[in-house]
N, C-alpha and C positions, 0 to 999 in steps of 0.2 A: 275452429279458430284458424284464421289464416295464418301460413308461415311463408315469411319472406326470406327471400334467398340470400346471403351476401354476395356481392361483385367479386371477383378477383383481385380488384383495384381497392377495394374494401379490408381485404384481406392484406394485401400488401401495405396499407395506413397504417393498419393494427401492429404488425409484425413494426414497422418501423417505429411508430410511437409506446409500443409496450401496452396498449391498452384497445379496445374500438374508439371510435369515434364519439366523443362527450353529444357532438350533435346529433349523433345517429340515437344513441341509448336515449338521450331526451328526448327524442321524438314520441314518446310516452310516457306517462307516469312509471309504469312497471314494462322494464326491456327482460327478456330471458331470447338469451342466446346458446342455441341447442348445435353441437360440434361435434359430430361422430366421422365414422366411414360407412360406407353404404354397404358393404356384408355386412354388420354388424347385427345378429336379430334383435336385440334389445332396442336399439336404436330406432329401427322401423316400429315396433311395439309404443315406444315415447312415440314416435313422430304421428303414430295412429290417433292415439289418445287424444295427443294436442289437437290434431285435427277435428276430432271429434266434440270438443270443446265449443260453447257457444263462445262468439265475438262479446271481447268486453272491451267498451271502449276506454279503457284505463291499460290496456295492455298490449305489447305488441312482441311478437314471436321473431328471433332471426336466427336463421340455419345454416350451417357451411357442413356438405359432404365432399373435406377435403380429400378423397383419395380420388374424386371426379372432378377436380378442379386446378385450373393449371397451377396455381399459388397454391397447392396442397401438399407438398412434400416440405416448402420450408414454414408454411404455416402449421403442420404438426409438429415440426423442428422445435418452434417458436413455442406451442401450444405448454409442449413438454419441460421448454427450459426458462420458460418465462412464468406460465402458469402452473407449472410445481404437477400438471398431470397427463399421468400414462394412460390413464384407461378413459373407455367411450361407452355408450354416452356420454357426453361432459356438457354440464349446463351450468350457468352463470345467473344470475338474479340481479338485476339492477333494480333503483330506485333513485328518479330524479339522476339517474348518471350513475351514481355510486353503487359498486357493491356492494351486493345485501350478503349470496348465499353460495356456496358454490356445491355442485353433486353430481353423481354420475348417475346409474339407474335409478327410475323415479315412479313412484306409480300417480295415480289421479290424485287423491287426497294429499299425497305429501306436495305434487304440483301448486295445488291450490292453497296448500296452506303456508307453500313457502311465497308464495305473490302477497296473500294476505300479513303474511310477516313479515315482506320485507319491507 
């Protein structure tokens, strides 16, 4: 499955409006937004998997490795005091816009089962 990258300018939406972009999550039935820092091994382990995942077209993948991104210090800021979390990986589950699910480490099965229930 492909993962698309957030902008910087994406990032700083987010951080201003408290939430991502309504347009951007609906751009698919099911948005999961995957948020870590790029030391993190578990991180790469998700970002494997996902990859490794066939394309469904009801679904779409978006990723920020904010400590490689210039919007990345007040984006974890923001991550921490907005979204109530410290730890990474950190993934979010949309449907139709809204949130379904939120978690941090995830293996395949709980991935898929939380798109299917959200």
């Amino acid at each position: 499955m492909k993962i698309q990258k957030l902008t910087p300018e994406q990032l700083l939406q987010t951080i201003q409006n408290g939430e991502f972009d309504t347009q951007l999550l609906c751009a698919k039935e099911y948005t999961v937004v995957l948020m870590s820092q790029s030391w993190c091994p578990q991180f790469l382990m998700v970002r494997r998997m996902i990859e490794k995942l066939p394309e469904m077209e009801s679904v779409q993948v978006l990723e920020t490795v904010y400590d490689k991104d210039p919007a990345g210090k007040e984006f974890m800021t923001f991550k921490e005091a907005v979204f109530q979390n410290h730890l990474i990986p950190y993934l979010r589950f949309y449907k139709n816009g809204a949130l379904r699910k939120e978690t941090n480490y995830i293996s395949k099965g709980a991935f898929l089962q939380h798109i299917e229930q959200s």
